[in-house]
FIKOLZA-1660 file (N, C-alpha, C; in steps of 0.1 Angstrom, whole numbers, plus 5000, padded with zeros to 4 digits):
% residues 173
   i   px   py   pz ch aa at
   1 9086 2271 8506  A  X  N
   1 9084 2257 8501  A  X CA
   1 9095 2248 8508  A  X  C
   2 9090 2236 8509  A  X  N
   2 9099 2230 8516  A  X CA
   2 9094 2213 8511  A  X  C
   3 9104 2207 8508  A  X  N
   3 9102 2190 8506  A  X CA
   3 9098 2179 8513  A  X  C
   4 9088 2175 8513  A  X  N
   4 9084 2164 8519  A  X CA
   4 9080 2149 8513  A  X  C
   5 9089 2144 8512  A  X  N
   5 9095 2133 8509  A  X CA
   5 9097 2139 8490  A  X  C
   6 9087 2129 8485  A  X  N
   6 9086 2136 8471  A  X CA
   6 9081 2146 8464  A  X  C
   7 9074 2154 8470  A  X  N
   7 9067 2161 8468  A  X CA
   7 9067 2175 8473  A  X  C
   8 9066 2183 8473  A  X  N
   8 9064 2200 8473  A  X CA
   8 9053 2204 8479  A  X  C
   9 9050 2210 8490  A  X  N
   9 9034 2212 8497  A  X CA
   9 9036 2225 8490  A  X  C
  10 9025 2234 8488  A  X  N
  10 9023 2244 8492  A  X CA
  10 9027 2251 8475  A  X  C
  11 9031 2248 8466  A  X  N
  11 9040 2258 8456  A  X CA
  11 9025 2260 8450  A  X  C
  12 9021 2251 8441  A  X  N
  12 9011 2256 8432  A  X CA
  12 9001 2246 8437  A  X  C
  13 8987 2251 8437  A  X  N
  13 8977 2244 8442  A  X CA
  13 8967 2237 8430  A  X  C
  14 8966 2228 8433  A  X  N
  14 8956 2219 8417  A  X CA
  14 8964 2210 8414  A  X  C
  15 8980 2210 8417  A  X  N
  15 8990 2201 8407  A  X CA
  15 8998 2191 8415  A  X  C
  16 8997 2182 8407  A  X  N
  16 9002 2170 8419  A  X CA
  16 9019 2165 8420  A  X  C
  17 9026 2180 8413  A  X  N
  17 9040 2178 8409  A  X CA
  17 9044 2192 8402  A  X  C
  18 9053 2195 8403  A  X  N
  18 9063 2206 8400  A  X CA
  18 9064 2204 8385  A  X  C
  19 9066 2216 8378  A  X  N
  19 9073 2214 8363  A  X CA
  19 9079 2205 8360  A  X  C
  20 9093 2203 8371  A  X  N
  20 9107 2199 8368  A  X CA
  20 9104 2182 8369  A  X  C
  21 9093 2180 8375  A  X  N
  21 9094 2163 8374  A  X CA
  21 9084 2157 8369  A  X  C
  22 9075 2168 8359  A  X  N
  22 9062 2160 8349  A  X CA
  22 9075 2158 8333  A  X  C
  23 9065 2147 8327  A  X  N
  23 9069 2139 8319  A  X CA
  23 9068 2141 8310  A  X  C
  24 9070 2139 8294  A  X  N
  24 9068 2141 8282  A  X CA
  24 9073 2150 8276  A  X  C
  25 9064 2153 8264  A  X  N
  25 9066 2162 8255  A  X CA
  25 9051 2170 8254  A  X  C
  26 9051 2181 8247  A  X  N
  26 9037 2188 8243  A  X CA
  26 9037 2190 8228  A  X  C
  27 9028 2188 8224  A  X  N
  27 9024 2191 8209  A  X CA
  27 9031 2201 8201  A  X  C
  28 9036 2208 8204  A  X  N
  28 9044 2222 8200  A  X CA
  28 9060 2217 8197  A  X  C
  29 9066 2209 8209  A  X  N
  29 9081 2202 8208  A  X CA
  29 9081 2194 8200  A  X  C
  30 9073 2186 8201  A  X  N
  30 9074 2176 8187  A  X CA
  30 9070 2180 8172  A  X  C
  31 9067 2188 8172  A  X  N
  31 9061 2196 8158  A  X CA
  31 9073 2201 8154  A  X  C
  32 9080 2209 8164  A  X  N
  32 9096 2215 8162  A  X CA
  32 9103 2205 8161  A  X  C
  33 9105 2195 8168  A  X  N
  33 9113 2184 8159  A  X CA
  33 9112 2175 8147  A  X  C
  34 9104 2172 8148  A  X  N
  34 9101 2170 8131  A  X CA
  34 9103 2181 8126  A  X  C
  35 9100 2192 8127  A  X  N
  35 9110 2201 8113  A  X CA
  35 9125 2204 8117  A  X  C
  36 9126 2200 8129  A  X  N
  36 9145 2200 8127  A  X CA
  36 9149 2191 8116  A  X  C
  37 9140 2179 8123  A  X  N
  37 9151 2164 8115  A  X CA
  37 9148 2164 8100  A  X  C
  38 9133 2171 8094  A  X  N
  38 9132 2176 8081  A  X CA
  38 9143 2184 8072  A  X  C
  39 9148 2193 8084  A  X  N
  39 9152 2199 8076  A  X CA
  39 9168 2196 8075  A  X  C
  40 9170 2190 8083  A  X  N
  40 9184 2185 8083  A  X CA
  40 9186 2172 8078  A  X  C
  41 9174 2160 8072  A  X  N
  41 9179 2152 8061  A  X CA
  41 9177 2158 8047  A  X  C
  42 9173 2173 8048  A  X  N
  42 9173 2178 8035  A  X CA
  42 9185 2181 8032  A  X  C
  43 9196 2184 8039  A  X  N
  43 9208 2188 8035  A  X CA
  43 9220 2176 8040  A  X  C
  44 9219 2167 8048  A  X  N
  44 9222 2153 8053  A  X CA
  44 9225 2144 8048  A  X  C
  45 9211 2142 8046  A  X  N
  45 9207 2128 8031  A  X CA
  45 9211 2128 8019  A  X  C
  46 9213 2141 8011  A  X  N
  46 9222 2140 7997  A  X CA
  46 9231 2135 7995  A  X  C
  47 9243 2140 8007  A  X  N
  47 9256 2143 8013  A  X CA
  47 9260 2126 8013  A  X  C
  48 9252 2121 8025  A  X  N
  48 9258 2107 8023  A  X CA
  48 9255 2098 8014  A  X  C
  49 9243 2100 7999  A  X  N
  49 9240 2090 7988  A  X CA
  49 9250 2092 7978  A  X  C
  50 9259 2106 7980  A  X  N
  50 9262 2111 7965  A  X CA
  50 9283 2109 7973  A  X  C
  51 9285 2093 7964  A  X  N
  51 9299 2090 7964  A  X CA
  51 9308 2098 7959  A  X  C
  52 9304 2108 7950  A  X  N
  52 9315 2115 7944  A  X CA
  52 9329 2123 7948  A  X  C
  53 9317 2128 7959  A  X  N
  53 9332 2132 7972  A  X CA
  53 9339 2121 7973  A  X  C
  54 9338 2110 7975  A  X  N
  54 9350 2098 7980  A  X CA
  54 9359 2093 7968  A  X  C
  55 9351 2100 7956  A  X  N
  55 9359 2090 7944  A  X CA
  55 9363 2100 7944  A  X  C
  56 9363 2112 7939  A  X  N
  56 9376 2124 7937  A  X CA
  56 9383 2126 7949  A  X  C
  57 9384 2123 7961  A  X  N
  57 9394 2123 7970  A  X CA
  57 9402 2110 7967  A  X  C
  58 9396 2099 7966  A  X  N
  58 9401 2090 7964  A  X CA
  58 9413 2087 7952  A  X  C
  59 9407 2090 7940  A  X  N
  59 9412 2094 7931  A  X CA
  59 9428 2103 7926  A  X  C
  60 9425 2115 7937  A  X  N
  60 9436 2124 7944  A  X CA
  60 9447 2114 7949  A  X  C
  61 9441 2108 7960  A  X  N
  61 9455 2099 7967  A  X CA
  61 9459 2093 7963  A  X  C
  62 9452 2083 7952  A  X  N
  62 9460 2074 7943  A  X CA
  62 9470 2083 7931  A  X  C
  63 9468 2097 7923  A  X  N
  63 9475 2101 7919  A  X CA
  63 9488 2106 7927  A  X  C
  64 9486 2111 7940  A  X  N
  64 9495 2116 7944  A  X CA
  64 9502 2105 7949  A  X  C
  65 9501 2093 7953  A  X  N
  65 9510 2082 7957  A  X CA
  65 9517 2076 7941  A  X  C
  66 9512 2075 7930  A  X  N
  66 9512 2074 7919  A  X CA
  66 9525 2075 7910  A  X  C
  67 9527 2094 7915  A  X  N
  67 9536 2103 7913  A  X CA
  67 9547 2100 7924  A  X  C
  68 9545 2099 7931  A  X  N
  68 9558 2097 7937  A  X CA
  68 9565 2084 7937  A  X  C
  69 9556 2073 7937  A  X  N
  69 9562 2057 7932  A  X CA
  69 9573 2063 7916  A  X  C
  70 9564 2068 7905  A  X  N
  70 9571 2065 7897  A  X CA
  70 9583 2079 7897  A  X  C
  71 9588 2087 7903  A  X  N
  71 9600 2094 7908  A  X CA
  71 9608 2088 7915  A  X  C
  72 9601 2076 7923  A  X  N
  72 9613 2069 7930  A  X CA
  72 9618 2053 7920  A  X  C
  73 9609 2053 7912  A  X  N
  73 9613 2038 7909  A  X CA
  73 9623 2044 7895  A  X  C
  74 9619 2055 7892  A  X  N
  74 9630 2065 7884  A  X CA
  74 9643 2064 7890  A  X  C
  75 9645 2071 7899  A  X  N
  75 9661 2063 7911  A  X CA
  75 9664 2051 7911  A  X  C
  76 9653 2040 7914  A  X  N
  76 9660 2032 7918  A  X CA
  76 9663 2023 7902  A  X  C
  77 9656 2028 7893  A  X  N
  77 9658 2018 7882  A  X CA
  77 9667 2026 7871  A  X  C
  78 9673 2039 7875  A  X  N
  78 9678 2044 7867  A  X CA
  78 9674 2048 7853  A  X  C
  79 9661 2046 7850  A  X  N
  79 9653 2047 7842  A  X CA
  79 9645 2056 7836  A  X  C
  80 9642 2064 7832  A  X  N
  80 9633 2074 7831  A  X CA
  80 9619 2069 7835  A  X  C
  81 9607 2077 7842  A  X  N
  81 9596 2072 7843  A  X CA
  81 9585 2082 7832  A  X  C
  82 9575 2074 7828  A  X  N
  82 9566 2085 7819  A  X CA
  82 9554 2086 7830  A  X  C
  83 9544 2096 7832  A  X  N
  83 9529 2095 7839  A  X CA
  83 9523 2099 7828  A  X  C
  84 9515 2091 7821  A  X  N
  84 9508 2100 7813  A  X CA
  84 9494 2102 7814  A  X  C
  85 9487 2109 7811  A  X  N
  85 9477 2118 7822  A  X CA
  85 9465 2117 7805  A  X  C
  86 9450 2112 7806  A  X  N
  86 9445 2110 7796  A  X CA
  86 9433 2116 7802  A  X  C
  87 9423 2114 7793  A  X  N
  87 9408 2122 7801  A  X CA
  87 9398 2108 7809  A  X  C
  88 9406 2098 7807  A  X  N
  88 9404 2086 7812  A  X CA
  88 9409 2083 7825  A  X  C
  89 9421 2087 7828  A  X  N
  89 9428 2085 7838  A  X CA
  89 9445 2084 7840  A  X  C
  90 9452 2074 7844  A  X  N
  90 9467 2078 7842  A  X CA
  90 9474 2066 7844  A  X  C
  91 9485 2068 7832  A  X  N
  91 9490 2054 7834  A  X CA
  91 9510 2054 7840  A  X  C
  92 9519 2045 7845  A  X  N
  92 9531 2047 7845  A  X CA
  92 9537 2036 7834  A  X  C
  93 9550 2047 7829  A  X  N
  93 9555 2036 7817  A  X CA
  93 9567 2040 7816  A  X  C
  94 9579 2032 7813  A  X  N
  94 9591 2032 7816  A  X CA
  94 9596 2032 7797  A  X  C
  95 9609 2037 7794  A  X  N
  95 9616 2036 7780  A  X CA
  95 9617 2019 7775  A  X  C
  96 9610 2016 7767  A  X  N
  96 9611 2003 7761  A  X CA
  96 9626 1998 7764  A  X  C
  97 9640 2004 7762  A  X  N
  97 9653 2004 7764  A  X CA
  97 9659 2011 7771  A  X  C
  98 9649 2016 7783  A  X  N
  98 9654 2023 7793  A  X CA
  98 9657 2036 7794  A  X  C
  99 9672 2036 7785  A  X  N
  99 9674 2054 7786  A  X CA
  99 9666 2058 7767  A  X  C
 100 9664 2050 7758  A  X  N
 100 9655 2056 7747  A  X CA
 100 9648 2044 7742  A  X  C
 101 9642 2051 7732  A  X  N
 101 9626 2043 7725  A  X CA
 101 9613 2051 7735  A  X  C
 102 9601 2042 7730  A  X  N
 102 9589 2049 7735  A  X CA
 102 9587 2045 7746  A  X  C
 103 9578 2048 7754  A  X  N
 103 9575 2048 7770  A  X CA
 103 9567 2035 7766  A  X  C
 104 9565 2026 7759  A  X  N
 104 9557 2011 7757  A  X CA
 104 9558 2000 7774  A  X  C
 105 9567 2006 7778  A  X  N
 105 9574 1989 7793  A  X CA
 105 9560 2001 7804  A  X  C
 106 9553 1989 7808  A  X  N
 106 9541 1994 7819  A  X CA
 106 9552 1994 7828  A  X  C
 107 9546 2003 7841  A  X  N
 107 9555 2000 7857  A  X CA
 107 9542 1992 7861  A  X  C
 108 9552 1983 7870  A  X  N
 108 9542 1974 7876  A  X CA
 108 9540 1977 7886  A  X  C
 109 9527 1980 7896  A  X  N
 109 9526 1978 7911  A  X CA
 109 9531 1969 7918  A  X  C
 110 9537 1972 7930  A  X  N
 110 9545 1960 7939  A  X CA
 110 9535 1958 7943  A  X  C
 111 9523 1961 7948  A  X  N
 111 9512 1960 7960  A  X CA
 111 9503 1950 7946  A  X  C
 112 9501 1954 7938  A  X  N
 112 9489 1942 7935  A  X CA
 112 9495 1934 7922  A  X  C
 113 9507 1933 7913  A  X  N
 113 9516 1926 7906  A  X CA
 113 9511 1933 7892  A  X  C
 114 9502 1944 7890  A  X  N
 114 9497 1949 7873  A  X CA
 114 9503 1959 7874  A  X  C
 115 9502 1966 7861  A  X  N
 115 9504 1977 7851  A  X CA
 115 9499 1990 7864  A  X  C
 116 9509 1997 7870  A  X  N
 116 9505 2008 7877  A  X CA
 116 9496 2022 7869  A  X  C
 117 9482 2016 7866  A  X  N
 117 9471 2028 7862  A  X CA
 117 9459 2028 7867  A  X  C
 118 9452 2039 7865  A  X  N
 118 9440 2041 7872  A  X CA
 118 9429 2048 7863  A  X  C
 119 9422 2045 7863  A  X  N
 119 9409 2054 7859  A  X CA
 119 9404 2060 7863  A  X  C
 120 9396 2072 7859  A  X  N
 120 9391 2085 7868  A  X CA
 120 9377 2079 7870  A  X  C
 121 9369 2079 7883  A  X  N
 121 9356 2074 7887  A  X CA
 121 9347 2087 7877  A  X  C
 122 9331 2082 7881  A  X  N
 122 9320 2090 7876  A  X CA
 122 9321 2100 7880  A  X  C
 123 9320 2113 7878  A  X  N
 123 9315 2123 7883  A  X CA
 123 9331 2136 7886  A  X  C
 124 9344 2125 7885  A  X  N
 124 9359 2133 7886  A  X CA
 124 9365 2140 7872  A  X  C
 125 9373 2151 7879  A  X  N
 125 9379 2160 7868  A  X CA
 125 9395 2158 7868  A  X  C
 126 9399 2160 7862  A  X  N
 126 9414 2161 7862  A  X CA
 126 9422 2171 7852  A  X  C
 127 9428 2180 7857  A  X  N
 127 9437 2191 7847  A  X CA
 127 9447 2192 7847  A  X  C
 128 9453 2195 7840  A  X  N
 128 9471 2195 7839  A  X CA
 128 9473 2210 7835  A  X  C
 129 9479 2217 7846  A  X  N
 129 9486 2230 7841  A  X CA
 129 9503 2229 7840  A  X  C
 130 9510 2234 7833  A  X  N
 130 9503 2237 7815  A  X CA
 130 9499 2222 7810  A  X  C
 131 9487 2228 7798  A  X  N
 131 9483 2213 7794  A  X CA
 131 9493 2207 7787  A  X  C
 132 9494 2194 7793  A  X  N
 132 9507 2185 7789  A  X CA
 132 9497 2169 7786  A  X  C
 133 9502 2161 7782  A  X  N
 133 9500 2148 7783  A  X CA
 133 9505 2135 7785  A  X  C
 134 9520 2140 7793  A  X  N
 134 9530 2131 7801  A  X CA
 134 9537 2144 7806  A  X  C
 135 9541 2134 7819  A  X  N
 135 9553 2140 7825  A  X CA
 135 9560 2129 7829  A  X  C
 136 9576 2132 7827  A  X  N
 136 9590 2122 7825  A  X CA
 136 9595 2124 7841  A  X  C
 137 9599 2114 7845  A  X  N
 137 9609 2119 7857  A  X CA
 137 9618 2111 7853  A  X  C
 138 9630 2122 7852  A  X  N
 138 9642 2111 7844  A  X CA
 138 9647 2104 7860  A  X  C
 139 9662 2097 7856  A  X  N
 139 9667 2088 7863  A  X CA
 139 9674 2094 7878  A  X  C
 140 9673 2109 7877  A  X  N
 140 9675 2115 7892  A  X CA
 140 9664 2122 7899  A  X  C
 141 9652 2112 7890  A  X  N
 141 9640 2119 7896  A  X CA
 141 9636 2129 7899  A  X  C
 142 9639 2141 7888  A  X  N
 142 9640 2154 7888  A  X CA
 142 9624 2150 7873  A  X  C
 143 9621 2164 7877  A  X  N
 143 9611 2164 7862  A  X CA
 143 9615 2181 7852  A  X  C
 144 9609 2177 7841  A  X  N
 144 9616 2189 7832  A  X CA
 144 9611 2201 7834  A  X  C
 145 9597 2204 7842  A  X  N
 145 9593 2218 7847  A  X CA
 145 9581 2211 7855  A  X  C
 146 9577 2222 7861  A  X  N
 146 9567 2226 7870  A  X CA
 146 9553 2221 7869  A  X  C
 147 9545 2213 7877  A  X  N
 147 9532 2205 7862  A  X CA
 147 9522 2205 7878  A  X  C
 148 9512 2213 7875  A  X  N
 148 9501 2209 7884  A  X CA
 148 9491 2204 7879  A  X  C
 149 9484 2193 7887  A  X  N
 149 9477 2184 7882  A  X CA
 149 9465 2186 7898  A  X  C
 150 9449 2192 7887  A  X  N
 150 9438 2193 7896  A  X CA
 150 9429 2185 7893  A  X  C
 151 9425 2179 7906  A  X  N
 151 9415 2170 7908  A  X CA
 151 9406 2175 7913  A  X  C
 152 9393 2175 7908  A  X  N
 152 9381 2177 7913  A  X CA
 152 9367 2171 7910  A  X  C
 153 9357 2169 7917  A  X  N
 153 9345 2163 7917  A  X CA
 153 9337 2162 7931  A  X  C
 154 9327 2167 7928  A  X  N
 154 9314 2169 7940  A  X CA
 154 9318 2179 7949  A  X  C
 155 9320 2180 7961  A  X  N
 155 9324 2191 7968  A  X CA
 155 9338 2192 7971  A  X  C
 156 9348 2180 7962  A  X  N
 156 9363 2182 7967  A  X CA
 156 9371 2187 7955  A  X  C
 157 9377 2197 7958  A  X  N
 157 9391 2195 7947  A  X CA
 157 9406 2200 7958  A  X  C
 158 9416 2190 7946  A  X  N
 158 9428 2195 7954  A  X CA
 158 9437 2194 7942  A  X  C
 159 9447 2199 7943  A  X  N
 159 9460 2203 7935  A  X CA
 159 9471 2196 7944  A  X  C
 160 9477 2190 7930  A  X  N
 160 9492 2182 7931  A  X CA
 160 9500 2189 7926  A  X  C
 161 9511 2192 7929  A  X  N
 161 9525 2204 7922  A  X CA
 161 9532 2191 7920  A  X  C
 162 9539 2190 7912  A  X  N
 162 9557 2185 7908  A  X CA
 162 9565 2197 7908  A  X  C
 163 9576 2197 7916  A  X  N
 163 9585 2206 7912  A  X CA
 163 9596 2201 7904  A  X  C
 164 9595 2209 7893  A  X  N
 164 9608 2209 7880  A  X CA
 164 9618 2204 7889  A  X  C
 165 9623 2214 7892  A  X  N
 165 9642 2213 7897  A  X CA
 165 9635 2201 7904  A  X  C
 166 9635 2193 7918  A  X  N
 166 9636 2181 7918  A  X CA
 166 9627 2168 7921  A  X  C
 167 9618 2174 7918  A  X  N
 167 9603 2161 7909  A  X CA
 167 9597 2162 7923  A  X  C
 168 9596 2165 7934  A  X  N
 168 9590 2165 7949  A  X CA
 168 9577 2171 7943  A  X  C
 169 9567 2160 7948  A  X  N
 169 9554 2161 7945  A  X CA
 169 9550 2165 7960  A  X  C
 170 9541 2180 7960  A  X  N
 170 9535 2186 7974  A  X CA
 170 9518 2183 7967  A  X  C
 171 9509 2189 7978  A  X  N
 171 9495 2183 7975  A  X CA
 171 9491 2192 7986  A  X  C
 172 9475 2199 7981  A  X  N
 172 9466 2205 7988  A  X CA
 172 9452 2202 7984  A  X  C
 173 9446 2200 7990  A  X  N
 173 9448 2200 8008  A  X CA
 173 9459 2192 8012  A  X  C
% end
């Protein structure tokens, strides 16, 4: 076989071109693609309607930045901080009188000027081992024991630790 200009003399007789340079598709390839892309918006398509992965991650970050504002504003205000953790969501609250009285004084967010709390979106979980319903970070930002707090909803969960001895919040993932 040998090339002459565009074309191929001699390979196969009846055809006016080689495999490698006819066009299209055949009835068989496209029948297999449509059941790829079938079958891959069956597992695709849920994935990106269903927000719940983004609120319980979401959810996560804002606890875990949460926890660590109110451990530092515990330092810097010399104050004790409360987080208290409800099936609603979580709020930060400082001693009415600083070192005693009830946790009543909201912490305020620097970032947006309100009451630093959040709500848990549709479809998120939240647990506190051991079950507690605040955790204090006194004024050297230490907390009184060990407190993991799990988030989960849709295909995500992750765990926040506080360490007792000195309030250092880690997070997994």
């Amino acid at each position: 076989m040998h090339l002459n200009g565009n074309r191929t003399e001699g390979w196969a007789r009846g055809r006016s071109s080689p495999p490698f340079l006819s066009s299209g598709v055949t009835l068989t390839e496209l029948v297999l693609i449509m059941i790829l892309v079938a079958v891959l918006s069956l597992f695709i398509l849920p994935r990106l309607f269903d927000l719940t992965d983004f609120g319980a991650h979401g959810y996560f970050d804002s606890l875990d930045a949460a926890l660590g504002y109110a451990r530092k504003d515990a330092i810097a205000t010399e104050c004790p901080v409360q987080v208290s953790f409800a099936s609603g969501g979580y709020a930060l609250a400082q001693a009415s009188q600083c070192t005693s009285g009830s946790y009543s004084l909201p912490v305020v967010n620097a970032a947006t000027g309100r009451p630093y709390a959040t709500t848990l979106p549709s479809g998120v979980a939240q647990s506190i081992n051991p079950a507690v319903s605040s955790l204090v970070f006194d004024a050297t930002g230490s907390a009184p024991a060990t407190e993991t707090v799990t988030v989960s909803g849709g295909g995500f969960s992750g765990t926040l630790t506080v360490n007792g001895g000195t309030g250092f919040v880690s997070h997994s993932p």
